[in-house]
C-alpha positions as CSV (number, residue, x, y, z in Angstrom):
1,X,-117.3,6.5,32.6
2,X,-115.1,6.3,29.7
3,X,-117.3,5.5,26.5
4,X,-115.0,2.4,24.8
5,X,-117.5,2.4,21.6
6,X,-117.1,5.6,20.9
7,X,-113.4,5.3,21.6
8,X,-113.3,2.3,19.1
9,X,-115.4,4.8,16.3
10,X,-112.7,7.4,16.7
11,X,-109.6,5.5,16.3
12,X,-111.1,3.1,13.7
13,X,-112.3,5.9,11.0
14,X,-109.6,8.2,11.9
15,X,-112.4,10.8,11.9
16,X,-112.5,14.2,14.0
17,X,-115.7,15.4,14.6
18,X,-116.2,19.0,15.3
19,X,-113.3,20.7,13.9
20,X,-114.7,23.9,13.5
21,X,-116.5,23.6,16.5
22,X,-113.2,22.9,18.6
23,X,-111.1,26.0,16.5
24,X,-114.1,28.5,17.7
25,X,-113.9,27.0,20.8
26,X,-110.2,27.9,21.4
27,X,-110.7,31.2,19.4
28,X,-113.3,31.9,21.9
29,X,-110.8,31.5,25.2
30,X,-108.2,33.6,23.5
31,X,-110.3,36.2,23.3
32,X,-111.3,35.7,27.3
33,X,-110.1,38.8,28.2
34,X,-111.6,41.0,25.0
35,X,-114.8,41.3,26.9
36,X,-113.8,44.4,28.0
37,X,-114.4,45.3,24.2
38,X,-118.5,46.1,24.5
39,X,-120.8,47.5,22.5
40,X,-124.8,47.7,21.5
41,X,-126.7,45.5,19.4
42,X,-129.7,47.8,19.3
43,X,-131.0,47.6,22.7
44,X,-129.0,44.8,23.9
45,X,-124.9,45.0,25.2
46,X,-122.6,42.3,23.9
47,X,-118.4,42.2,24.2
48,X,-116.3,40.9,21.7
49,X,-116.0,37.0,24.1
50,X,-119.7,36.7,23.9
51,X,-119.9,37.3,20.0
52,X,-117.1,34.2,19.7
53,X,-118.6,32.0,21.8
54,X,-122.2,32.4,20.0
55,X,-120.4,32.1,16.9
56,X,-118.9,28.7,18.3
57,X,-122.7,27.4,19.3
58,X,-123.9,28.1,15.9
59,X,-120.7,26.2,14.6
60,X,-121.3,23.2,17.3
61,X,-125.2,22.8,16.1
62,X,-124.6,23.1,12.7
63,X,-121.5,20.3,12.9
64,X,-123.8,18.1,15.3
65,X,-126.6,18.0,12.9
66,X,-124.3,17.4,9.6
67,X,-122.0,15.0,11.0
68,X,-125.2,13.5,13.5
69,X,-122.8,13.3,16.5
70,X,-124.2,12.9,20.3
71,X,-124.2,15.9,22.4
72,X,-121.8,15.4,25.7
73,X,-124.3,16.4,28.5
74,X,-124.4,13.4,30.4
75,X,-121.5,14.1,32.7
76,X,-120.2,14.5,36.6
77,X,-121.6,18.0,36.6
78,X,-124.9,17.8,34.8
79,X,-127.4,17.7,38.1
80,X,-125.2,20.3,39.8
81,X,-124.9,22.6,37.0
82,X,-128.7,22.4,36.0
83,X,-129.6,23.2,40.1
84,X,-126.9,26.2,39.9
85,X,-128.4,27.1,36.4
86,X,-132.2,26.9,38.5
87,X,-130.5,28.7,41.1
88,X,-129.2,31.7,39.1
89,X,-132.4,32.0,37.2
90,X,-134.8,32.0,40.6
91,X,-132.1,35.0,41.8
92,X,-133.1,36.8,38.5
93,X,-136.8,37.1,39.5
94,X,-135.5,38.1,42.6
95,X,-132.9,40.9,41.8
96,X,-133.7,44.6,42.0
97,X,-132.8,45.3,38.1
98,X,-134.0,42.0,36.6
99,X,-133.0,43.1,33.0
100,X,-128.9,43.5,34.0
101,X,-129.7,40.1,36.4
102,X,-130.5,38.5,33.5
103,X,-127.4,40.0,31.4
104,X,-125.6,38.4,33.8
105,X,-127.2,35.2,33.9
106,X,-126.3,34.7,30.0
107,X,-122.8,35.8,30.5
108,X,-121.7,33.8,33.8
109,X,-124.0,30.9,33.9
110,X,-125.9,30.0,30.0
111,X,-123.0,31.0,27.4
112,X,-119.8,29.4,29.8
113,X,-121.7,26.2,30.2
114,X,-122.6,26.4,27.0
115,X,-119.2,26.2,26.1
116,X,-118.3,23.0,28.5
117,X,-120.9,21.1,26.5
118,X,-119.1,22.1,22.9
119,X,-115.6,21.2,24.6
120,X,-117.1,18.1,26.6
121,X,-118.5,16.9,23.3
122,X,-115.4,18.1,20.6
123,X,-112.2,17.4,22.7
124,X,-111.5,13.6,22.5
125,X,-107.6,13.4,22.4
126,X,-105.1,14.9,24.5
127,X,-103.7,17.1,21.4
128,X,-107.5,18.9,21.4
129,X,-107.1,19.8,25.0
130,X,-103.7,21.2,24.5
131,X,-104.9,23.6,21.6
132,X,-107.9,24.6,23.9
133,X,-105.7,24.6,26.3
134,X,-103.2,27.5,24.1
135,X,-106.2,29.1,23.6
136,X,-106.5,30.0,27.1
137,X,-102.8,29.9,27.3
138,X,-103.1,33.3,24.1
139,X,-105.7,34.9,26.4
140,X,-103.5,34.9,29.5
141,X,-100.3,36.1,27.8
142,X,-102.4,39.1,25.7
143,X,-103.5,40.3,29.1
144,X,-100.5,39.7,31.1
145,X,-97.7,41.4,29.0
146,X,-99.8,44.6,28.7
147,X,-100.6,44.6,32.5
148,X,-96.7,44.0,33.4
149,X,-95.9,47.0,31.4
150,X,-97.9,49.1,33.5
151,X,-96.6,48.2,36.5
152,X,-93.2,48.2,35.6
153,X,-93.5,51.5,33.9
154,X,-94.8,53.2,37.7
155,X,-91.6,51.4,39.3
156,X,-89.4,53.4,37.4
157,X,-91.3,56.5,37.5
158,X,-91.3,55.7,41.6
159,X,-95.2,56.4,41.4
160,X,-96.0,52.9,42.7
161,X,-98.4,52.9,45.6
162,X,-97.8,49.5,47.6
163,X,-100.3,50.7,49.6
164,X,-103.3,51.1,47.6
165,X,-104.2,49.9,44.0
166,X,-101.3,49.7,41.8
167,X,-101.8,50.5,38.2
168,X,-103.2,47.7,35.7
169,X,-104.1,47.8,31.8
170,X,-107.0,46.0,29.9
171,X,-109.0,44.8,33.8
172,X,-110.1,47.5,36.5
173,X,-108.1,45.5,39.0
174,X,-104.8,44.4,40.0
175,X,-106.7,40.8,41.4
176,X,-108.7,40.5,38.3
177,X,-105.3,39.5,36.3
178,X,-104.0,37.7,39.1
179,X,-107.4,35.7,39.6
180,X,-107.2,34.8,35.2
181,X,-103.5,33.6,35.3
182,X,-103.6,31.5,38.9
183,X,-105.9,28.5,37.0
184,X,-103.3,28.5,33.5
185,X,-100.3,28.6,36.0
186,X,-102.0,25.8,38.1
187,X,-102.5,23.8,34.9
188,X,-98.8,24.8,33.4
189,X,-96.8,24.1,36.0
190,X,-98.7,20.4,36.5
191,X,-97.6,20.0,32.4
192,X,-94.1,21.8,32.9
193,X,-93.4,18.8,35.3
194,X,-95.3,15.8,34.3
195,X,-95.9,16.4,30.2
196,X,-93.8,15.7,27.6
197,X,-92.4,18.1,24.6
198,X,-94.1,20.1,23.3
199,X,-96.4,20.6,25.7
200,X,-93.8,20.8,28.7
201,X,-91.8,24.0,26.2
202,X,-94.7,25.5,25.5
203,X,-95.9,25.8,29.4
204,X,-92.4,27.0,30.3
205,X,-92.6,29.7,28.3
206,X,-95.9,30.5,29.5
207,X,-94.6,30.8,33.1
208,X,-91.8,33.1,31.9
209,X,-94.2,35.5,31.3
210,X,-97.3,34.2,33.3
211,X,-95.5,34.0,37.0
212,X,-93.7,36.8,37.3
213,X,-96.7,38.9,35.5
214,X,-99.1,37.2,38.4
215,X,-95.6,38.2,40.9
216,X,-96.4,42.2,39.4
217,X,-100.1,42.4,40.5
218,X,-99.2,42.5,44.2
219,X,-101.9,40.9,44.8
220,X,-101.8,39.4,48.7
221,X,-104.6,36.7,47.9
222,X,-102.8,35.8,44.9
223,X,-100.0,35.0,46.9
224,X,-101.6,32.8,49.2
225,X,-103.1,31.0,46.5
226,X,-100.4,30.3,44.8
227,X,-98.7,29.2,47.4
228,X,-101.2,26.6,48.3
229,X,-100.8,25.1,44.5
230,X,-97.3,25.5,44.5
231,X,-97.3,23.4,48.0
232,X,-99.7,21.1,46.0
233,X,-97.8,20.4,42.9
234,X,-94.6,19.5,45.2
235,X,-96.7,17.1,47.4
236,X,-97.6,14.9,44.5
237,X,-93.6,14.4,43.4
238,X,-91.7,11.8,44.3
239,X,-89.1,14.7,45.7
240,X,-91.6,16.4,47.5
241,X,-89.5,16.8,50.7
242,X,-86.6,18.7,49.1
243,X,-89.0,20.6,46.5
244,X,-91.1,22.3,49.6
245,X,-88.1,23.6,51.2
246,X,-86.8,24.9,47.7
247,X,-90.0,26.4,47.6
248,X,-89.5,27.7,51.2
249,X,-86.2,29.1,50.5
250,X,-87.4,31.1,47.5
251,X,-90.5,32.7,48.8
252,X,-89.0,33.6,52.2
253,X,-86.1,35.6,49.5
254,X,-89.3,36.6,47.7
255,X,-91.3,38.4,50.8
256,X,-87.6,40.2,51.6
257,X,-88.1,42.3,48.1
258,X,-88.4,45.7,49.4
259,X,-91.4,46.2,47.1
260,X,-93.0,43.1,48.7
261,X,-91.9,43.2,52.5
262,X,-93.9,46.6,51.7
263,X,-97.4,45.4,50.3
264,X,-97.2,42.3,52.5
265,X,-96.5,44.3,56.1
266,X,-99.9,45.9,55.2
267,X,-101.5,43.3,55.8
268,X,-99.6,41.6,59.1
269,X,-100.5,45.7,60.8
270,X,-104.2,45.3,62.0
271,X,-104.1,48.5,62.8
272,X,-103.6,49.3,59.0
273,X,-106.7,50.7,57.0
274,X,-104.9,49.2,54.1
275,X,-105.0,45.7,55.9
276,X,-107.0,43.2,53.3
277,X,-108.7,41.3,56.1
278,X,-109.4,45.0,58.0
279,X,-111.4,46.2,55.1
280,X,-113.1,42.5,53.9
281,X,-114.4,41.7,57.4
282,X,-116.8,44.7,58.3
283,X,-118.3,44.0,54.7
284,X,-118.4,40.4,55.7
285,X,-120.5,41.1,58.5
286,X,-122.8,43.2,56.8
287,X,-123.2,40.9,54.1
288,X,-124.5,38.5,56.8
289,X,-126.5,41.0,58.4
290,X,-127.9,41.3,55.1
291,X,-128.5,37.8,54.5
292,X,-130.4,37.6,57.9
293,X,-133.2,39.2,55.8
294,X,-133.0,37.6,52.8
295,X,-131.4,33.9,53.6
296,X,-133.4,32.0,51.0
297,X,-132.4,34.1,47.6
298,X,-129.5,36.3,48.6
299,X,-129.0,39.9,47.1
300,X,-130.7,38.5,43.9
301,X,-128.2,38.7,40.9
302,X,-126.3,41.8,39.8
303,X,-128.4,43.3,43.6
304,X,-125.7,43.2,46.1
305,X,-124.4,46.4,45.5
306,X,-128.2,47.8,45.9
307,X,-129.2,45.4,48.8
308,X,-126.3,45.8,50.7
309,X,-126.9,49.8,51.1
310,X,-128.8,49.7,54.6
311,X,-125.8,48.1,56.2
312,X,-123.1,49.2,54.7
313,X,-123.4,52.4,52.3
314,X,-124.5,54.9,55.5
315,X,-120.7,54.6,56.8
316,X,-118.5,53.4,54.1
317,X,-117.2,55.2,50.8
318,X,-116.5,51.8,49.5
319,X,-118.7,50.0,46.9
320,X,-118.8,47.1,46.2
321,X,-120.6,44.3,43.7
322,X,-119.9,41.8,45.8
323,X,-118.6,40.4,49.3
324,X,-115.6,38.8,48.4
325,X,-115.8,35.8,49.9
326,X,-116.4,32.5,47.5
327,X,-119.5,31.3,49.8
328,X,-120.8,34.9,50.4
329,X,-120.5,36.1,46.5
330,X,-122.7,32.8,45.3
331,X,-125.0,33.3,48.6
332,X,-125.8,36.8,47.7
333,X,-125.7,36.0,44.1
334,X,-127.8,33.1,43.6
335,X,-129.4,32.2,46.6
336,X,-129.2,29.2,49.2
337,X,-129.4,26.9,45.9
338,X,-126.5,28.6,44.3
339,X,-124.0,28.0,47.0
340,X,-125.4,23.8,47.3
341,X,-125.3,23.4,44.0
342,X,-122.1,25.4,43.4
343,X,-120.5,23.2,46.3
344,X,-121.6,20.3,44.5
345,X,-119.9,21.3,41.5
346,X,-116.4,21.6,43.4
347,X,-116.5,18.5,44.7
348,X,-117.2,16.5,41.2
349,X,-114.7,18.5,39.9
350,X,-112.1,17.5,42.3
351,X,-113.2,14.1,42.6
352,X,-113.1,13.8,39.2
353,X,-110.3,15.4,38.4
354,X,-108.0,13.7,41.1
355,X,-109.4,10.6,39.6
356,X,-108.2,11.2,36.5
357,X,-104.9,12.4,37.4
358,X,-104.5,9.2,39.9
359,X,-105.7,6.5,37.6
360,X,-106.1,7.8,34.5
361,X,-104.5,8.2,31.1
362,X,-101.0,9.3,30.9
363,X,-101.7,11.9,28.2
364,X,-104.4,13.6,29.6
365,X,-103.2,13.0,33.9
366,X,-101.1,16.2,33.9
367,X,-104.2,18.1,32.7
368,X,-106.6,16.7,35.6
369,X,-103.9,17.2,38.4
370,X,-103.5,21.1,36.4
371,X,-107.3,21.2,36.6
372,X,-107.4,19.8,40.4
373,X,-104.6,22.6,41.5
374,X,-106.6,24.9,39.4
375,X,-109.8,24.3,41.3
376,X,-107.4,24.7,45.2
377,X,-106.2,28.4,44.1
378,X,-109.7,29.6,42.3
379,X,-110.8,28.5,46.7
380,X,-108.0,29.7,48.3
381,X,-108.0,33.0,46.4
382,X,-111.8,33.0,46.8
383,X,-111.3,33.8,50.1
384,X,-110.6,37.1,50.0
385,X,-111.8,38.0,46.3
386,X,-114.4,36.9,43.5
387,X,-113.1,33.9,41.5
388,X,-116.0,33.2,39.7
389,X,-118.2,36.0,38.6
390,X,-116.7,37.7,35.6
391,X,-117.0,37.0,31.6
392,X,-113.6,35.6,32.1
393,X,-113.3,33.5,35.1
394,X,-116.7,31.8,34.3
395,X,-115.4,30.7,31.0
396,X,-112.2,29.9,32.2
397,X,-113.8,27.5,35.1
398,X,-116.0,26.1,32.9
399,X,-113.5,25.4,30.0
400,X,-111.2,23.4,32.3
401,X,-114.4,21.5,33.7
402,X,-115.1,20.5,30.2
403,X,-111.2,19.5,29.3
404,X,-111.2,17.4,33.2
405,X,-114.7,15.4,31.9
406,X,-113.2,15.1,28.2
407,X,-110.0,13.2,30.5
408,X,-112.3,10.8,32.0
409,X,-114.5,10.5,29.0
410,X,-112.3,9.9,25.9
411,X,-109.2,8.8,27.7
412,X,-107.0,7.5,25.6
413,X,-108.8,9.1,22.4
414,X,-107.4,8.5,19.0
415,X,-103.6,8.5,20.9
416,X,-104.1,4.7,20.8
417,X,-103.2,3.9,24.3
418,X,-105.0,2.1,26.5
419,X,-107.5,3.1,28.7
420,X,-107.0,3.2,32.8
421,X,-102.9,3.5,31.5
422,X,-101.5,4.9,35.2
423,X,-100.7,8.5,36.0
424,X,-97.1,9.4,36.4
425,X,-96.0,9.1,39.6
């Protein structure tokens, strides 16, 4: 519900209330993908994301008890996230390495939520969400230009493998890039086409770089996902009709680029070990032959990879961390509870956010439909891969949560417009 006191306070005394809080904030999502940058305080691993987002909490508590501003926990998501937050903790006590369970806990569950209540509290105009917004907009771009370079560099030197995993810089995987840039791409693209300058320059220079970047990773479930919000951006224009066939028309030129017709025949031979659904349905199946035994609390968090060894390990080379498949990885993950209360998350955020891009305010609508297409690749990619359960891609989720409630909540803001203004068309 959109807080019209609060509203009144803001544009009234002109004030902005946790500045600091909302500059570490967007430092903290630049610096998405640096947790690859780890190291030990004395016992303890940390990464270079988790020092910046603890150094945003301090800033957020020390602003909220100088400046005596509520905290924004009251939202859409509270009861879901506190069951997923019960959820992860009950799959701690359950995992076969509690102390790196618990590791993971604080890094995909406590510190990213953590963040949604600084961001759900400090963004309160549609100018804060689009420099949180740049901040994850810096993160995507540092990763993707190095990660291009790569791949671009084993094209020329013909040492590509379309087969198999092609090179990648900074992440371990192809996917993992592709899974970080599909939600900014969602959420530029929706501003490239229904914001106004700056914003709409600055997310078409983003997609320069962003699309054909996300094009480079070869990822198949990529493709599929962005697809779907490419297909979902066109069916809420006014053109849709002619739009999806220009889409058509470009991705059936697409699939014909010898490098692509490549990858993607892969994957229409069945008979192909490199085939994505040929290797992800045996490990499917054992995950559930798994899960027969342990329904209630899964694999136990960071324990798939040592649960899954009686089912799996005896006849494949592969390992893996988890199933990838969206239900599957918060099954095993976090138990029965996790995947409820996970669901329950999805559908607030899409209700919400589709709510807010229907009938909300004009500045902040081509946010929520960004976050809404967002939310349809991170479950069409999910399919096949892991779209949640990495430093990044928690933050990342959890960041545009924050910005879609901070939509609904402020509105308007200190913009001056009114409240409830319609969504473009």
């Amino acid at each position: 519900m959109i807080d019209v006191a609060a509203r009144e306070r803001l544009v009234a005394t002109g004030r902005t209330p946790y500045r600091l809080s909302l500059i570490c904030a967007t430092v903290s999502c630049a610096l998405a993908p640096a947790y690859t940058i780890r190291w030990y305080l004395g016992p303890l691993p940390t990464t270079l994301l988790e020092n910046a987002i603890w150094l945003t909490l301090l800033v957020f508590v020390a602003e909220t008890l100088l400046e005596r501003e509520p905290i924004e926990w009251r939202t859409a998501f509270t009861i879901p996230a506190i069951l997923f937050l019960l959820a992860g903790l009950l799959d701690v006590a359950f995992a076969p390495d509690r102390r790196a369970a618990l590791g993971l806990y604080r890094a995909y569950l406590v510190e990213p939520m953590a963040v949604f209540i600084v961001l759900a509290s400090a963004t309160r105009t549609v100018r804060q969400a689009w420099l949180v917004l740049a901040g994850l907009g810096i993160g995507g771009i540092a990763l993707a230009i190095p990660n291009a370079a790569v791949v671009i560099e084993a094209i020329r030197h013909h040492s590509l493998n379309l087969a198999g995993t092609p090179p990648v810089a900074i992440y371990q995987t192809q996917n993992a890039v592709a899974l970080f840039l599909l939600p900014l791409i969602a959420v530029a693209a929706s501003l490239l086409l229904y914001g106004h300058n700056p914003e709409r320059l600055a997310s078409a220079l983003f997609l320069v770089i962003a699309v054909p970047t996300f094009l480079l990773t070869l990822s198949r479930g990529g493709y599929l996902a962005i697809g779907a919000v490419a297909l979902g951006l066109a069916l809420t224009h006014r053109r849709r009709i002619l739009i999806v066939a220009l889409m058509a028309l470009a991705a059936a030129l697409f699939t014909r680029i010898p490098a692509v017709a490549t990858r993607l025949a892969h994957d229409l031979n069945f008979a192909d070990p490199s085939n994505t659904l040929v290797g992800r349905v045996p490990l499917w199946r054992a995950t559930v032959q798994m899960l027969r035994h342990n329904p209630i609390f899964g694999a136990g968090l960071s324990g798939f990879e040592t649960r899954i060894g009686p089912y799996w390990n005896a006849t494949h080379i592969d390992r893996f961390i988890y199933p990838h498949n969206i239900v599957l990885n918060f099954w095993v993950a976090t138990g029965i509870l996790g995947v409820l209360s996970f669901g329950w998350l999805m559908v607030q955020a899409f209700r919400v956010s589709w709510r807010g891009w229907r009938h909300g305010d004009r500045g902040f609508a081509p946010i929520e439909l960004g976050v809404f297409l967002a939310l349809v690749g991170i479950v069409v990619h999910g399919l096949v891969d892991v779209p949640y359960f990495k430093n990044d891609l928690s933050l990342e989720f959890w960041v545009l949560l924050a910005l879609c409630w901070a939509g609904v909540r402020w509105a308007s803001g200190a913009e001056g417009r009114p409240a409830g203004s319609r969504a473009l068309p």
